[in-house]
N, C-alpha and C positions, 0 to 999 in steps of 0.2 A: 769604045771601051769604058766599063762604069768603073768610074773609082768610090771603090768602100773608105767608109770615113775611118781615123783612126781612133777608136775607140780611149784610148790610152792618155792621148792630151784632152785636156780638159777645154769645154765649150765656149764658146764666143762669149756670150752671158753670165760666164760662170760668176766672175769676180762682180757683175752687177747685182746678181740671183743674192749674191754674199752680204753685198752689204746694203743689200733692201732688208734682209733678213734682220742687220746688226742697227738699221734704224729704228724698224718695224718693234725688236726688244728694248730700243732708248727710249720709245715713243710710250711703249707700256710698263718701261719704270718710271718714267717720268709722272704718267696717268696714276698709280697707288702711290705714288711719293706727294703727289698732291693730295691725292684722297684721306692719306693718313694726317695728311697736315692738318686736314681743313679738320678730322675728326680732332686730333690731339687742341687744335684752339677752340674748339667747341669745347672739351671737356675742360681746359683750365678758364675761359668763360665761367663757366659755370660754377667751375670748384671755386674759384676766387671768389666769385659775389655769393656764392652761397655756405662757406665753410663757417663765414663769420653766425651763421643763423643759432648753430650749436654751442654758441654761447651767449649767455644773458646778464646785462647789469644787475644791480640788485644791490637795495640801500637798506642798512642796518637802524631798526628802530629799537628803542624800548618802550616797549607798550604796556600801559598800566590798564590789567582786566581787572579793574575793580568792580565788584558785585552791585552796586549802584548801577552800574549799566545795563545790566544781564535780569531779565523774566526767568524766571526758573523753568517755567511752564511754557515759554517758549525763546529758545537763546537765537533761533536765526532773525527775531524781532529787534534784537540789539543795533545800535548803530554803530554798526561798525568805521563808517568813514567817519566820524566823527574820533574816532581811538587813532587814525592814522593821523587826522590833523592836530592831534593833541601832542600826539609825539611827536611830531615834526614842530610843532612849536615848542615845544619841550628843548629843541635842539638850537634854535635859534631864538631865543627871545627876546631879541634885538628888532626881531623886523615885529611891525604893529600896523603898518599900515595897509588898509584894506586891498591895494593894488598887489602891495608886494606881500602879502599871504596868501593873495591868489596863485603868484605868480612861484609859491616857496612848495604851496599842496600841487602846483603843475609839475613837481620835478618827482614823486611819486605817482606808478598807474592807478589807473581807477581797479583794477585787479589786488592791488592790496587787502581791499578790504574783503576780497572772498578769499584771498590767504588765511586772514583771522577769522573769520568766519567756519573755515574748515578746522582750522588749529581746536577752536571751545567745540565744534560739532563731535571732535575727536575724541579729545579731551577734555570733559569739563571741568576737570579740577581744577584747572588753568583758570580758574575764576577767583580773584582775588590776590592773587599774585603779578609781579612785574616780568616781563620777557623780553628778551633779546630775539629780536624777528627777520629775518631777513627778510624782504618783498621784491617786488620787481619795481625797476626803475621804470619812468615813462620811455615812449620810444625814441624820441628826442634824443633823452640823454645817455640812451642804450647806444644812438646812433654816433653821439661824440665820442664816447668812449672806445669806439670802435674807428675812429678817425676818417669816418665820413661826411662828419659838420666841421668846416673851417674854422676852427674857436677865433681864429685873428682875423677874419671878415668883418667887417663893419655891421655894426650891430645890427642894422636895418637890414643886412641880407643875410643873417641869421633868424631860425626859429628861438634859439634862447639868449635869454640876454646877459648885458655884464652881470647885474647883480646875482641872478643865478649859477654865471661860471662860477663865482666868488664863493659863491652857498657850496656849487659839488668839490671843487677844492680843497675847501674845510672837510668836507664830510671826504675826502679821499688823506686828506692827511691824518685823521682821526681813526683810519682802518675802519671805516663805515660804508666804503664805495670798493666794492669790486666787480669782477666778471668770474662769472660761475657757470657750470656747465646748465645747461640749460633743459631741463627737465622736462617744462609747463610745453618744449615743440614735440614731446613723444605723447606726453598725458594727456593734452587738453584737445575738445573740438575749436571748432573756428571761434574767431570773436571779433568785435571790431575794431578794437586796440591792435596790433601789432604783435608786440610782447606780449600777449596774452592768447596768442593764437597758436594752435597745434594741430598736427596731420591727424592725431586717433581717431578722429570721425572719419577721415576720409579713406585712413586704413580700416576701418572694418567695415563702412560699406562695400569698399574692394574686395574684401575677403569674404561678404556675403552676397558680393554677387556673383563673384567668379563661380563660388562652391553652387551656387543656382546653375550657371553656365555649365558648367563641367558635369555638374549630373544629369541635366537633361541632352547636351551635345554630344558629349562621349558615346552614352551607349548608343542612340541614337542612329549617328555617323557610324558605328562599328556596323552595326546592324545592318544598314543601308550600304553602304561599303559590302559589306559579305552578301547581301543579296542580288545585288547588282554583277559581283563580278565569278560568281558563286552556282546562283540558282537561278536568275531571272535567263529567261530566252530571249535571242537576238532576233527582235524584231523593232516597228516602226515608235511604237509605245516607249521601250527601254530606250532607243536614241532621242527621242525626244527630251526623256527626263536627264538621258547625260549631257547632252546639249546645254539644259538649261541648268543644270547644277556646274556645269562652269561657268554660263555666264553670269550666273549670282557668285561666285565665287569674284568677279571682278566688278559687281555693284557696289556704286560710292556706297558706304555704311551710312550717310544721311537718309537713305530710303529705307533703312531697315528703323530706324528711328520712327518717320515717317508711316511705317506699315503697324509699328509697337502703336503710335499714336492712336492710331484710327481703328485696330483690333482689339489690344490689352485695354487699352484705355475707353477707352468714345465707346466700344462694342461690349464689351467683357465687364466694364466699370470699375478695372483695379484701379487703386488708389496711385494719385502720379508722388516721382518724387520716392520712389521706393523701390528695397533690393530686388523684389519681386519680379517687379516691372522689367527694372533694368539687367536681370538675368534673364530673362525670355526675352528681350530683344538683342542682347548678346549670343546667347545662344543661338537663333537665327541667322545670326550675320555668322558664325562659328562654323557651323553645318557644312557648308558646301567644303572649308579647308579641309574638315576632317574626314570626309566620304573621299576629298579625289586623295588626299594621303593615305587613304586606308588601303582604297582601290589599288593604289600604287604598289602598297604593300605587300597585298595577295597576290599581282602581278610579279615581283618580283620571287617568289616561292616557286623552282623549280616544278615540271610537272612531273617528271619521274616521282615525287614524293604522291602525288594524287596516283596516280599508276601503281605504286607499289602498296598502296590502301586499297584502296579497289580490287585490286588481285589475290589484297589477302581476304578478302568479303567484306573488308567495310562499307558499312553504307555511304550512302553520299554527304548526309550530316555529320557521322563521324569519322569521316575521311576532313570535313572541313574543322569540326572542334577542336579533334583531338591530334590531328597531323598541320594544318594549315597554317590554323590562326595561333597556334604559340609561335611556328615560324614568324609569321606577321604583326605578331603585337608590340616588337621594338617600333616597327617603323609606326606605326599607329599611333605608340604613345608620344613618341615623336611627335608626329602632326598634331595631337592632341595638346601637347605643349605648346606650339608653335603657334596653333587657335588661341590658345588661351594668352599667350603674350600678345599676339594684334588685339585680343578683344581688349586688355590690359590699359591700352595705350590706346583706344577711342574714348572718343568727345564729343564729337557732330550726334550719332544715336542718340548720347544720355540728355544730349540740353535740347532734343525733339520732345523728351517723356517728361521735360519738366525737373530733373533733376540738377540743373543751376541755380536752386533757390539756396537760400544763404542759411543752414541749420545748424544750429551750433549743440544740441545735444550727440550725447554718440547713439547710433542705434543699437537698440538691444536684439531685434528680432528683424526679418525678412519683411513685414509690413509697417515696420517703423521708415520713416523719412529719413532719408542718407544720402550723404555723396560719393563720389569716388576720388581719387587721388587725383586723377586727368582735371578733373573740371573744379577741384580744390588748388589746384595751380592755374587754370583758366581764370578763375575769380581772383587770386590773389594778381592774380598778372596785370591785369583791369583794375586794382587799387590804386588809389592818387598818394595811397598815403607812402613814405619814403622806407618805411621798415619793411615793408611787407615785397622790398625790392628781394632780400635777403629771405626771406622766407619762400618764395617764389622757387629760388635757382636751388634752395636744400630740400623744397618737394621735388624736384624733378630729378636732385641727385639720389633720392631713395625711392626714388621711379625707376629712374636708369638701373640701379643696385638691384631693385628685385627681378627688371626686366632681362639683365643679364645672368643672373640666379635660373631664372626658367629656360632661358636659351641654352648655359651651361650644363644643368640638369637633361635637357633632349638631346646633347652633344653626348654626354654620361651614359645614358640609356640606350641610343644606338652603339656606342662602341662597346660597350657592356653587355648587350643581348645577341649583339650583329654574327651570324652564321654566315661567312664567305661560303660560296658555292665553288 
């Protein structure tokens, strides 16, 4: 006689099945409760050493432009550091000795004197009059002020000394010593002061070469993408090239660097070190993301809409223009995004083409020498000197910023375009 089980009470395993279950969800709250951690200390890393960057010291002179100084026929001929050590002794007329006037024009940057220089370049009426100037302090004392130099360290394990604690002091009790927002990090290119160094060169080589990237990847990738999943016939030829448009899609980006070298550059003879450059070997690395996103795209566009084109006589082109690919251009522009934030956020390509040289003008145009924002934090990261610690961690916080802008914006556009089927 077989005996039927009874359905009704619950299985031998059951309470084990239960709480393998109730592990298996502690196990992967556990796994994002780390992951957010480890992200949430990364970004206040970062915010803490780097918040201090957007703001800058900055020591009150008055500065006598007396017209003795100034060529009329040429005012950038003027000496200008000679106006800031006038005024600085001006303030202190106490100190005379040769060590410690070195050591009184150490506690202003060498950046002062293209403050003044731009002030009479502006203005020149400003000649022959006295001014109240505000300049930047050196980085030094940009750095105490910010309370990353121990002022009560022993002098010798100090960058500055007693007599100049005594000097900013004075000038902080005289309302001549403050922090100010800091300007000269959005306006200025690189330099090799500290305080004197700014992202705008490295934002708009970014911005001139992304705009290279995106014009020539975009269409490109759409194009191939719609031909491929569209019009090309399924034979040995078409699998080949999808085969290898994903394994380039998983090429270290140091090869496309590498390919930039030896084509654009060595073969072609564009100039290294430029937007040019460094958008055609972006682009390249770009390519394959936005053909398999594209493909993806068109893949997911029911086929009843191609059916119901076709049936009313469209052709096969406009069955893809004018039915398809608006369905598919959310997700497209998507991946297009999503390209252009990886390319955003490479390094290895640009210091292949030569683009880690150190330019402190900003570029004007697509064949001028430029950097980008990556490898303007790569460089400063590599500096020994202590200010550009802070500089470092507020480039990569308006890295982060833009980088999460673009991801935002592709999150915007798919939910904003997206046609549920």
């Amino acid at each position: 006689m077989i005996t039927q089980p009874n359905l009704l009470e619950p299985g031998k395993d059951l309470k084990k099945r239960y709480r393998t279950d109730r592990w298996f969800q502690r196990i992967g709250i556990t796994a994002i409760t780390l992951a957010l951690a480890f992200i949430a200390l990364l970004f206040y890393k970062i915010i803490t050493e780097g918040y201090t960057a957007f703001i800058q010291t900055k020591i009150m002179l008055e500065v006598d432009f007396s017209e003795q100084t100034f060529a009329k026929e040429n005012l950038a001929a003027a000496d200008y550091p000679a106006l800031v050590k006038k005024s600085l002794s001006e303030l202190f007329p106490e100190v005379t000795g040769r060590n410690d006037k070195k050591l009184l024009f150490g506690l202003v940057s060498s950046g002062a004197a293209y403050k003044l220089e731009e002030m009479v370049s502006a203005n020149p009426k400003i000649i022959g009059t006295r001014q109240k100037v505000w300049v930047p302090a050196a980085s030094d004392v940009d750095m105490l002020m910010k309370n990353k130099i121990d002022r009560n360290a022993p002098q010798e394990n100090r960058r500055l000394q007693d007599n100049q604690l005594a000097w900013l002091d004075n000038l902080h009790n005289q309302g001549k010593l403050e922090k100010q927002f800091n300007q000269t990090f959005f306006t200025s290119g690189d330099s090799r002061d500290p305080e004197m160094a700014g992202i705008l060169g490295g934002v708009k080589g970014t911005f001139l070469t992304l705009l290279i990237t995106l014009t020539l990847a975009f269409p490109i990738g759409v194009a191939a993408a719609i031909y491929l999943e569209e019009f090309a016939p399924q034979n040995h030829w078409t699998d080949f090239i999808e085969v290898n448009i994903n394994n380039l899609a998983a090429v270290p980006s140091i090869i496309f660097g590498l390919l930039g070298l030896a084509v654009f550059i060595n073969f072609f003879g564009l100039p290294r070190s430029t937007s040019i450059v460094g958008g055609l070997v972006l682009a390249l690395m770009t390519l394959p993301t936005i053909i398999i996103a594209g493909r993806a795209s068109l893949k997911s566009v029911p086929p009843s809409i191609r059916e119901a084109a076709l049936g009313v006589g469209a052709s096969k082109m406009q069955t893809v223009t004018h039915h398809v690919l608006p369905l598919a251009m959310p997700g497209m522009l998507t991946g297009g995004i999503i390209g252009m934030a990886r390319a955003l956020g490479e390094t290895a390509p640009l210091l292949m083409i030569g683009m880690v040289a150190f330019i402190v003008d900003i570029p004007g145009a697509i064949s001028d020498p430029a950097t980008l924002l990556p490898v303007q934090i790569y460089l400063w990261a590599d500096s020994p000197e202590r200010g550009f610690t802070e500089k470092t961690s507020a480039a990569i916080i308006m890295l982060l910023a833009f980088l999460m802008t673009m991801n935002s914006l592709a999150i915007y556009l798919r939910k904003r375009f997206e046609i549920k089927w």
